[in-house]
PyMOL Python script that loads the backbone (N, CA, C, O; Angstrom):
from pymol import cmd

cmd.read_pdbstr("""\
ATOM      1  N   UNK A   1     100.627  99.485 169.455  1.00  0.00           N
ATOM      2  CA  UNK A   1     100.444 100.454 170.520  1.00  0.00           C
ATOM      3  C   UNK A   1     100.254  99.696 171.828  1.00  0.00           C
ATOM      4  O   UNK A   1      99.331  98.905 172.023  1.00  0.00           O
ATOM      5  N   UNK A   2     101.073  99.961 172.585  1.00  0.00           N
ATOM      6  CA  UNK A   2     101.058  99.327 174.000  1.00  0.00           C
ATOM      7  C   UNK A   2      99.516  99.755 174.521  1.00  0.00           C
ATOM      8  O   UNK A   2      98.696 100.480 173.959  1.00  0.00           O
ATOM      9  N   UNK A   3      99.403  98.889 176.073  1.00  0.00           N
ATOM     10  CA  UNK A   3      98.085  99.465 176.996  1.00  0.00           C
ATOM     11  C   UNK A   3      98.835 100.905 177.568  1.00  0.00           C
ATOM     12  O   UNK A   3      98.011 101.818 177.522  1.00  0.00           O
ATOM     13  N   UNK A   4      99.987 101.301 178.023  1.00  0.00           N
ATOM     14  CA  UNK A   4     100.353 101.594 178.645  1.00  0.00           C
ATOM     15  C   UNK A   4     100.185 103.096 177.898  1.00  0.00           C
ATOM     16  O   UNK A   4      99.649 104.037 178.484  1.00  0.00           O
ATOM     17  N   UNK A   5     100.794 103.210 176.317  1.00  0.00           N
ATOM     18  CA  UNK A   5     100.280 104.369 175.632  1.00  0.00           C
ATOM     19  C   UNK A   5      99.014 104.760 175.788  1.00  0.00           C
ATOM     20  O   UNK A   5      98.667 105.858 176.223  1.00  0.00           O
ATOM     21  N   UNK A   6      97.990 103.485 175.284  1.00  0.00           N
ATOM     22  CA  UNK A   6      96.544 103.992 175.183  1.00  0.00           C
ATOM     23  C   UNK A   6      95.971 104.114 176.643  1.00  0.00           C
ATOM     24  O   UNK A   6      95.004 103.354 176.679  1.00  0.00           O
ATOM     25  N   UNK A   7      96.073 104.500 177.410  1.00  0.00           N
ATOM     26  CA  UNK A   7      95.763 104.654 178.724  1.00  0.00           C
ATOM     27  C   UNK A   7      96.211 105.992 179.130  1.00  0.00           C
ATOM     28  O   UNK A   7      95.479 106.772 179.739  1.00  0.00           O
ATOM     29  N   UNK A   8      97.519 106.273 178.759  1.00  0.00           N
ATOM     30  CA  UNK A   8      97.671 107.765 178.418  1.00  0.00           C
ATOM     31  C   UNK A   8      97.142 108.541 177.631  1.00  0.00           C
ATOM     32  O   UNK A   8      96.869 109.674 178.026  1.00  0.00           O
ATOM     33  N   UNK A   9      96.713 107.958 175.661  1.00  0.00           N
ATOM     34  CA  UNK A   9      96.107 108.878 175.321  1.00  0.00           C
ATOM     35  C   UNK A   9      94.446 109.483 175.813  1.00  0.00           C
ATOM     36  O   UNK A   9      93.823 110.470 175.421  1.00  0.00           O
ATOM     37  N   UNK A  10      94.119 108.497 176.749  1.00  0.00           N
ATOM     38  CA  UNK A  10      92.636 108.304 177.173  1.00  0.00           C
ATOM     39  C   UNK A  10      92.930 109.911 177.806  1.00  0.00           C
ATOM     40  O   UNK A  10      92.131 110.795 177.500  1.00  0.00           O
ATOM     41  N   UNK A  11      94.175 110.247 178.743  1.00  0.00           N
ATOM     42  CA  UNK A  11      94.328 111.237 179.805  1.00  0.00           C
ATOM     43  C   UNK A  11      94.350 110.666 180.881  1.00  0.00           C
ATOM     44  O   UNK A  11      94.009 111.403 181.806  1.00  0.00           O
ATOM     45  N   UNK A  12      94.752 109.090 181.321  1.00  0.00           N
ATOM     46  CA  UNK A  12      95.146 108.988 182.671  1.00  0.00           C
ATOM     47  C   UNK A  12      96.534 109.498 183.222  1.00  0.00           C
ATOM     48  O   UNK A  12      97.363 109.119 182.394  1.00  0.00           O
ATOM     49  N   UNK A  13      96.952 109.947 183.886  1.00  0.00           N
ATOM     50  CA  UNK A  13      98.150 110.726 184.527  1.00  0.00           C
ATOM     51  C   UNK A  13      98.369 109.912 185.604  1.00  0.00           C
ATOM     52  O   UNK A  13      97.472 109.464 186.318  1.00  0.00           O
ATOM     53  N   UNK A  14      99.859 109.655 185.774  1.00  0.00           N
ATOM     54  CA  UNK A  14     100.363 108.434 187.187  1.00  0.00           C
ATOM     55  C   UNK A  14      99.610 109.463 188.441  1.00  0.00           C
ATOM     56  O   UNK A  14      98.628 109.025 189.040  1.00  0.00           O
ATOM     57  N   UNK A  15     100.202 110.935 188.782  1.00  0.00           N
ATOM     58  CA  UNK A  15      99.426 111.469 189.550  1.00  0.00           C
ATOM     59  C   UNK A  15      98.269 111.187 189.980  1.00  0.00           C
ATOM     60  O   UNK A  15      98.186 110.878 191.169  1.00  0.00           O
ATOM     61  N   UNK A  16      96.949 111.210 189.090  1.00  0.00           N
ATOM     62  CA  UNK A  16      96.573 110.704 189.098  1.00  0.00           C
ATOM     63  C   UNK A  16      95.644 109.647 189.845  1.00  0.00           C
ATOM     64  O   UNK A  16      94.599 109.896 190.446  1.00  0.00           O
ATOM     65  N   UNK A  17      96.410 108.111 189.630  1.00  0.00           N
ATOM     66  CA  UNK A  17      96.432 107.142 190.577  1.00  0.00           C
ATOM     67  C   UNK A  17      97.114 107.259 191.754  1.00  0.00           C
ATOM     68  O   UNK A  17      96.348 106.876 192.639  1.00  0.00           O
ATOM     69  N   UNK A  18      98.282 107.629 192.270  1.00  0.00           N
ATOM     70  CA  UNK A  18      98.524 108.278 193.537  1.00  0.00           C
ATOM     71  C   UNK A  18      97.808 108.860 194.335  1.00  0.00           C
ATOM     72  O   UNK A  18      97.735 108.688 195.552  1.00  0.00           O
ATOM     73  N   UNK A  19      96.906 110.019 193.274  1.00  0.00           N
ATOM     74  CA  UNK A  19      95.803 110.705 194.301  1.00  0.00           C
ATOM     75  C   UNK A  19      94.613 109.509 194.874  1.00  0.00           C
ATOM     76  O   UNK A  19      93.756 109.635 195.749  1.00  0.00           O
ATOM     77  N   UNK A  20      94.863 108.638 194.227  1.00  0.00           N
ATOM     78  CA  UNK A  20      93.272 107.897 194.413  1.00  0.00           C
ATOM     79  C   UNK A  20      93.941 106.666 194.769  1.00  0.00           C
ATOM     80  O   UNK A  20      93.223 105.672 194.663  1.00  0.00           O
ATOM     81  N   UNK A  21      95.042 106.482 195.134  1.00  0.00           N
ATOM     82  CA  UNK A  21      95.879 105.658 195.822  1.00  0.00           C
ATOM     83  C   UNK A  21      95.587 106.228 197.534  1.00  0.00           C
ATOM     84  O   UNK A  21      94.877 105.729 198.407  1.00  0.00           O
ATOM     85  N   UNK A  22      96.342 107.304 197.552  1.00  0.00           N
ATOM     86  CA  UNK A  22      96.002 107.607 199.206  1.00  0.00           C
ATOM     87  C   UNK A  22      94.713 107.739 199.067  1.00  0.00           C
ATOM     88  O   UNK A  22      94.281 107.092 200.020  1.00  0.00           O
ATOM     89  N   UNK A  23      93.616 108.250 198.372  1.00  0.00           N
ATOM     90  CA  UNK A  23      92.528 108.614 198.763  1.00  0.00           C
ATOM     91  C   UNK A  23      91.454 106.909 199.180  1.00  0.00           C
ATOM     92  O   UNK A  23      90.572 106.996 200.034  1.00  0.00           O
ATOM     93  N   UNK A  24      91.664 105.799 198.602  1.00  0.00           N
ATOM     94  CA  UNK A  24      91.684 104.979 198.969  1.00  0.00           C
ATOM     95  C   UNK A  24      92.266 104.294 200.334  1.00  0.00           C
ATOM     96  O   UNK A  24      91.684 103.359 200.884  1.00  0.00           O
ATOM     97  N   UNK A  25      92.976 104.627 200.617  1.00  0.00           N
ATOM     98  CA  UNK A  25      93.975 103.942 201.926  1.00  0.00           C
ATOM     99  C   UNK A  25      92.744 104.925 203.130  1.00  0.00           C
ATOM    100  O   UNK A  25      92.500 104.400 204.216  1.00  0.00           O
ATOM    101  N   UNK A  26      92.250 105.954 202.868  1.00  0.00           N
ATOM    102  CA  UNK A  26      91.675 107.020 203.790  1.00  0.00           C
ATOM    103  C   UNK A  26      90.408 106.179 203.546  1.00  0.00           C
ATOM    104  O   UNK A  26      90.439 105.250 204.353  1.00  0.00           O
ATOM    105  N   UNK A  27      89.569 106.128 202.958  1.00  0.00           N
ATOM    106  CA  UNK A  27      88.212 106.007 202.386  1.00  0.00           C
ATOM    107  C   UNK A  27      88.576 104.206 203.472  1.00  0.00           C
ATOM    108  O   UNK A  27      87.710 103.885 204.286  1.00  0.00           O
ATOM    109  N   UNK A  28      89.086 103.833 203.408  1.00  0.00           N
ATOM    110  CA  UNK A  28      89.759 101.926 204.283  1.00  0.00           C
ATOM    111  C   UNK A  28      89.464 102.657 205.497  1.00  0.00           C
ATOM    112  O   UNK A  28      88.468 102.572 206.215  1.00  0.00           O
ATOM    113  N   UNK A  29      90.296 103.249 205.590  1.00  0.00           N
ATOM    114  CA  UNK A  29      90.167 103.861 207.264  1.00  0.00           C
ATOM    115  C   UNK A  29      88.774 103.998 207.656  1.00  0.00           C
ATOM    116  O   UNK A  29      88.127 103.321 208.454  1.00  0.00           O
ATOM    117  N   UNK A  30      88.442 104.965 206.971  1.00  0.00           N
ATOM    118  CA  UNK A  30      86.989 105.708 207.348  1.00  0.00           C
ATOM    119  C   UNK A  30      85.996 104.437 207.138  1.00  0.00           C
ATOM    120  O   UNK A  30      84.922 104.495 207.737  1.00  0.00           O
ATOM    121  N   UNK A  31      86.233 103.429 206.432  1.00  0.00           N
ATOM    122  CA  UNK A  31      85.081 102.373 206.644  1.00  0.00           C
ATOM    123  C   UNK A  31      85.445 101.749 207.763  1.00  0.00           C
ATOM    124  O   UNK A  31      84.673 101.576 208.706  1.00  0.00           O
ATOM    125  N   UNK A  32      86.491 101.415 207.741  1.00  0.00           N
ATOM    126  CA  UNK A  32      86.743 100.292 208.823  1.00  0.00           C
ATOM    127  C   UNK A  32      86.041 101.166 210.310  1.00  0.00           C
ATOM    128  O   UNK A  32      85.200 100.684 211.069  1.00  0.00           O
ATOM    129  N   UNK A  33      86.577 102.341 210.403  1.00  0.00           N
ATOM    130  CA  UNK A  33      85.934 102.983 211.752  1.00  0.00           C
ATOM    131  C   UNK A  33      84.817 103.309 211.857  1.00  0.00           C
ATOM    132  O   UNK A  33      84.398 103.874 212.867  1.00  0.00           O
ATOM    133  N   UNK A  34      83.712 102.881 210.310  1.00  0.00           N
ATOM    134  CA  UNK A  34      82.462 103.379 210.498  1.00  0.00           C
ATOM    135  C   UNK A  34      81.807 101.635 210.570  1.00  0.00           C
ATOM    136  O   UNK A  34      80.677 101.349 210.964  1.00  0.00           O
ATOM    137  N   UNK A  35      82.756 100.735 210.126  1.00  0.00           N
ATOM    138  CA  UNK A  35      82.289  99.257 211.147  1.00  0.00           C
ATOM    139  C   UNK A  35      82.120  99.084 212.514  1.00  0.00           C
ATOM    140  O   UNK A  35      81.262  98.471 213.149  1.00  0.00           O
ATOM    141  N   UNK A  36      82.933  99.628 212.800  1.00  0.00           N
ATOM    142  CA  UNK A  36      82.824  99.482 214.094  1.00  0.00           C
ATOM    143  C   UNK A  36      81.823 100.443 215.259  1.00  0.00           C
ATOM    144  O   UNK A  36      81.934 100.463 216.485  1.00  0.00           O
ATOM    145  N   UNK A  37      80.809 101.221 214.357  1.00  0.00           N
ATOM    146  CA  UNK A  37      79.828 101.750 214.975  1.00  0.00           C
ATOM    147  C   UNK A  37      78.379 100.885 214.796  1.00  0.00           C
ATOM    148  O   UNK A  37      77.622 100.743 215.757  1.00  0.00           O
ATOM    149  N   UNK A  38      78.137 100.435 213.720  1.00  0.00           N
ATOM    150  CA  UNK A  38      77.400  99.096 213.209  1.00  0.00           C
ATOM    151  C   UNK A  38      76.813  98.162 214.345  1.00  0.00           C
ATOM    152  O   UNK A  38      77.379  98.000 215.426  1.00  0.00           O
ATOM    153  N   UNK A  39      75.644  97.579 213.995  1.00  0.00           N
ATOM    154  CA  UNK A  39      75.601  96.850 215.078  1.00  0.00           C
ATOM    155  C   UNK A  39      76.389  95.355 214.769  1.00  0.00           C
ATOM    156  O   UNK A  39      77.002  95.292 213.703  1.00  0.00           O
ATOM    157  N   UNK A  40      76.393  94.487 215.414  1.00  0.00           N
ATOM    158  CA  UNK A  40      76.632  92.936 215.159  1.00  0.00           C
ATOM    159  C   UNK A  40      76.577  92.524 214.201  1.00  0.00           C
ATOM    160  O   UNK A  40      77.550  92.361 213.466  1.00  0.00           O
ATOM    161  N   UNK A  41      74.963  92.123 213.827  1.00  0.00           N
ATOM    162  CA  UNK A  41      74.437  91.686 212.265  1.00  0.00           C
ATOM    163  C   UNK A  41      75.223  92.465 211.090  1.00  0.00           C
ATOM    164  O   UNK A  41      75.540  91.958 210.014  1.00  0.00           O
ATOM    165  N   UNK A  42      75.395  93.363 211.364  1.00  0.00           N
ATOM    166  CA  UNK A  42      76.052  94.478 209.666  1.00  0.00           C
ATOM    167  C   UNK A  42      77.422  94.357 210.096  1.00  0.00           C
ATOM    168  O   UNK A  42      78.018  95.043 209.265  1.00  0.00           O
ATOM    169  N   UNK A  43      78.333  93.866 210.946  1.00  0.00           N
ATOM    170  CA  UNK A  43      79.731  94.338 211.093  1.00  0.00           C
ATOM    171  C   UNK A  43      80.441  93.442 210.467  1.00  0.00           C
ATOM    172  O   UNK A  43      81.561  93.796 210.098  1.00  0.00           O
ATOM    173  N   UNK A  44      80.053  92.246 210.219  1.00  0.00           N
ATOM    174  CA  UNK A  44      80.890  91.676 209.052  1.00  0.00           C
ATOM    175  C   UNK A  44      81.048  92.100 207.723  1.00  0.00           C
ATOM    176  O   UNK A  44      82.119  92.287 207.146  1.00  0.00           O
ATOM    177  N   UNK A  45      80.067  92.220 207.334  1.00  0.00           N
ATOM    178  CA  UNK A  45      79.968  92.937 205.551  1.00  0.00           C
ATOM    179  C   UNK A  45      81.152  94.744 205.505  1.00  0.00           C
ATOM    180  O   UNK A  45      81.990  95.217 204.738  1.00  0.00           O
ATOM    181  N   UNK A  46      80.425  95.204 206.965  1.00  0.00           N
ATOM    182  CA  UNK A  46      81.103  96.649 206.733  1.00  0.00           C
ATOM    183  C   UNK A  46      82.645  96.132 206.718  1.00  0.00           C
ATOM    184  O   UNK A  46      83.359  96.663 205.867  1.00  0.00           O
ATOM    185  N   UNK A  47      83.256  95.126 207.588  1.00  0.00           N
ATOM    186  CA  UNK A  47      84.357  95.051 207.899  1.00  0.00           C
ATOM    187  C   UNK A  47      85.237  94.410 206.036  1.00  0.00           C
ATOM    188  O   UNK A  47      86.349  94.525 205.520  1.00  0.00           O
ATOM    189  N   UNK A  48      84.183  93.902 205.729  1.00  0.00           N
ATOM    190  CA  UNK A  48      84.420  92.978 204.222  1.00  0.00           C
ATOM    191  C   UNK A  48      85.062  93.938 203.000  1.00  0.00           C
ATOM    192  O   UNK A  48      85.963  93.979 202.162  1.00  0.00           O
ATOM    193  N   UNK A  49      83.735  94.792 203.620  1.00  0.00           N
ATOM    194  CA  UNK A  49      83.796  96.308 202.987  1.00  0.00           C
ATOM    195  C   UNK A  49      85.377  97.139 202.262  1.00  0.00           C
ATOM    196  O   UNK A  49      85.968  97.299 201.195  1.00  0.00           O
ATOM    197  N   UNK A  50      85.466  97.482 203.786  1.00  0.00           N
ATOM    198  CA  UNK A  50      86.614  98.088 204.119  1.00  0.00           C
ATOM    199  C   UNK A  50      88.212  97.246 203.826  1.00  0.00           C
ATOM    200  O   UNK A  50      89.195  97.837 203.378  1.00  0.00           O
ATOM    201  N   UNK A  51      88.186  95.800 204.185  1.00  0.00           N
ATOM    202  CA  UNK A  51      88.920  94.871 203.821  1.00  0.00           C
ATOM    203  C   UNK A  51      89.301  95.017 201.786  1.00  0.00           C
ATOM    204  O   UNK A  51      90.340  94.819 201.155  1.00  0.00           O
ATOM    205  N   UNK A  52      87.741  95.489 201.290  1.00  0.00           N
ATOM    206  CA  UNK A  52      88.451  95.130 200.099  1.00  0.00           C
ATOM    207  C   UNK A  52      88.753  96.383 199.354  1.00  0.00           C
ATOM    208  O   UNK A  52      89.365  96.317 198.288  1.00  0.00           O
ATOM    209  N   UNK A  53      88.221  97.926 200.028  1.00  0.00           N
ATOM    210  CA  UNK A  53      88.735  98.892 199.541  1.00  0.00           C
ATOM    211  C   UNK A  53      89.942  98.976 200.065  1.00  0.00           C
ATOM    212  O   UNK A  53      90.554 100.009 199.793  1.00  0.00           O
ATOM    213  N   UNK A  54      90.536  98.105 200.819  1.00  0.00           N
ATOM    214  CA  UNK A  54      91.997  98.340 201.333  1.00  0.00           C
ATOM    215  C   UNK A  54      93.406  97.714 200.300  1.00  0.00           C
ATOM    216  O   UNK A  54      94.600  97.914 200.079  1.00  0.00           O
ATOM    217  N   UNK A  55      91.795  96.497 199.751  1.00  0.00           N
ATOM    218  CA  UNK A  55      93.105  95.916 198.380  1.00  0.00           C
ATOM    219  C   UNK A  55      93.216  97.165 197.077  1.00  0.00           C
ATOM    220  O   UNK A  55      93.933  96.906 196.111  1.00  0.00           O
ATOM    221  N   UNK A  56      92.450  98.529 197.135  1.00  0.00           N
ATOM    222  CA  UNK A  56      92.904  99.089 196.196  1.00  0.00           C
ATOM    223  C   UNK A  56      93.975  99.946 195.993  1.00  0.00           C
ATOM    224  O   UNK A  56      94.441 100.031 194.856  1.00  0.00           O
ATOM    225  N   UNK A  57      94.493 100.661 196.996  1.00  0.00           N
ATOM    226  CA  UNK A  57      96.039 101.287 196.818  1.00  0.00           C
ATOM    227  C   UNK A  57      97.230 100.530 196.474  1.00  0.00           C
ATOM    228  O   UNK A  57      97.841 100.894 195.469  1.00  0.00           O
ATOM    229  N   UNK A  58      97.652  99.565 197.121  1.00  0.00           N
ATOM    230  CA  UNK A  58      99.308  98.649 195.846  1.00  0.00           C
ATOM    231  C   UNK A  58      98.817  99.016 194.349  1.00  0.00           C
ATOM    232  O   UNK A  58      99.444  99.664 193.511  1.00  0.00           O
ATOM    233  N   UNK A  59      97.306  98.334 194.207  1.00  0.00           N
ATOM    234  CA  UNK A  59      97.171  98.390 192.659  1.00  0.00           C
ATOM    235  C   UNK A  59      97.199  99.475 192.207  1.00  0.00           C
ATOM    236  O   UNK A  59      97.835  99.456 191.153  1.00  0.00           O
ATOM    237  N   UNK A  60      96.726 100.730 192.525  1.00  0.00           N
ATOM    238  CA  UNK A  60      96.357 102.018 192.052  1.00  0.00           C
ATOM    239  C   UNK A  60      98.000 102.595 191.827  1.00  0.00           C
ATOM    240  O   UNK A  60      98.586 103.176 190.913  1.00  0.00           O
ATOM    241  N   UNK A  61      98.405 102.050 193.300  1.00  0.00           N
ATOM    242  CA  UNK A  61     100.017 102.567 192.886  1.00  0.00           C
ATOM    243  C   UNK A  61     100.334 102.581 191.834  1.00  0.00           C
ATOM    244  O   UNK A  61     100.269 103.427 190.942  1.00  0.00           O
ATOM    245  N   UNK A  62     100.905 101.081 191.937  1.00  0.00           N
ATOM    246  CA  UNK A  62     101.842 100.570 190.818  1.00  0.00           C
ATOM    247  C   UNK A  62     101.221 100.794 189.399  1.00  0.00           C
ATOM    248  O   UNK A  62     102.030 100.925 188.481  1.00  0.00           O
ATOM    249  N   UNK A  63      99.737 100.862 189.068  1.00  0.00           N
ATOM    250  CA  UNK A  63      99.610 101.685 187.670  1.00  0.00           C
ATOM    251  C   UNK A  63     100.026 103.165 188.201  1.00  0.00           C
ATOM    252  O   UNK A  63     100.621 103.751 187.297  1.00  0.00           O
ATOM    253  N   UNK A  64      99.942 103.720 189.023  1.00  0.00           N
ATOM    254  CA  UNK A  64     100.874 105.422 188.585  1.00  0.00           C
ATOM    255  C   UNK A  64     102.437 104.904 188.662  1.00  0.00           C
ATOM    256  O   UNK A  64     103.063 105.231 187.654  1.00  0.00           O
ATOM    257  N   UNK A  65     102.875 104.485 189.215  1.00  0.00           N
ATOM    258  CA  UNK A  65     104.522 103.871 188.895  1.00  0.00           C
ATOM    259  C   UNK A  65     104.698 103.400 187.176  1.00  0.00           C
ATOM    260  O   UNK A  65     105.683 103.786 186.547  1.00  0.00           O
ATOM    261  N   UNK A  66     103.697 102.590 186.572  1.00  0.00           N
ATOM    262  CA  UNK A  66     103.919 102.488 185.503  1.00  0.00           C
ATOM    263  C   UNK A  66     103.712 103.347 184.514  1.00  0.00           C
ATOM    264  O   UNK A  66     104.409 103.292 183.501  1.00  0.00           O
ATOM    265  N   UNK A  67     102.413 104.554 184.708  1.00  0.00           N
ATOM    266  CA  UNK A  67     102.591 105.215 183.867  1.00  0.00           C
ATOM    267  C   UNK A  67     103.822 106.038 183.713  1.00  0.00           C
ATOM    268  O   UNK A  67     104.354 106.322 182.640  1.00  0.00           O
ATOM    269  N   UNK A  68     104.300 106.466 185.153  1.00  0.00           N
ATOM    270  CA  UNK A  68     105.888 107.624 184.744  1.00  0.00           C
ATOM    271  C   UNK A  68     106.970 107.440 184.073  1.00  0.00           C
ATOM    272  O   UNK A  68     107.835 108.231 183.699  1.00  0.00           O
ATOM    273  N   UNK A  69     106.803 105.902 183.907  1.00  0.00           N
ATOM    274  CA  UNK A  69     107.609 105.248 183.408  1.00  0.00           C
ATOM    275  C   UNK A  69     107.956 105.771 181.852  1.00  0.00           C
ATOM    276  O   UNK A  69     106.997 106.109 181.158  1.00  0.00           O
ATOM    277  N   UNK A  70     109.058 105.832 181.396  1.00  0.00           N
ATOM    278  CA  UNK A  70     109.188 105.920 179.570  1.00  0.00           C
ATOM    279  C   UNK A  70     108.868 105.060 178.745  1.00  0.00           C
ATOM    280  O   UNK A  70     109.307 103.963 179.088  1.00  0.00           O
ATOM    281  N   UNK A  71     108.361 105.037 177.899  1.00  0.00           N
ATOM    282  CA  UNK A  71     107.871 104.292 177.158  1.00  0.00           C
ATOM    283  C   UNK A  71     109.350 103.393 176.235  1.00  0.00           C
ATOM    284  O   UNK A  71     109.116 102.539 175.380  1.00  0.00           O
TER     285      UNK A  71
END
""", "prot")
cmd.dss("prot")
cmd.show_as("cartoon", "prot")
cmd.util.cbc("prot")
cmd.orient("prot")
């Protein structure tokens, strides 16, 4: 049994990750612009923040790209 089955029988849906693909790319935004209200001392971490919820949409993608996929 592939990962790719058992990840489906769990009930993940590519949809899914798409939704939480853009909803990620938004949630980047909204940190990054809530860094920049921060003072000095905190604006690196918020900016770190936001930097690494920004690495989560490619990934989130491409698992909903793989699930639509046929087995």
């Amino acid at each position: 049994m592939t990962v790719r089955a058992v990840v489906r029988r769990a009930g993940l849906r590519s949809v899914y990750c798409h939704v939480a693909s853009l909803s990620s790319v938004a949630l980047c935004i909204g940190l990054w612009i809530r860094a920049k209200t921060v003072d000095q001392d905190e604006r690196g971490n918020a900016e770190r923040r936001a930097l690494f919820v920004g690495l989560w949409p490619p990934l989130l993608w491409l698992i909903g790209n793989t699930l639509e996929e046929p087995d």
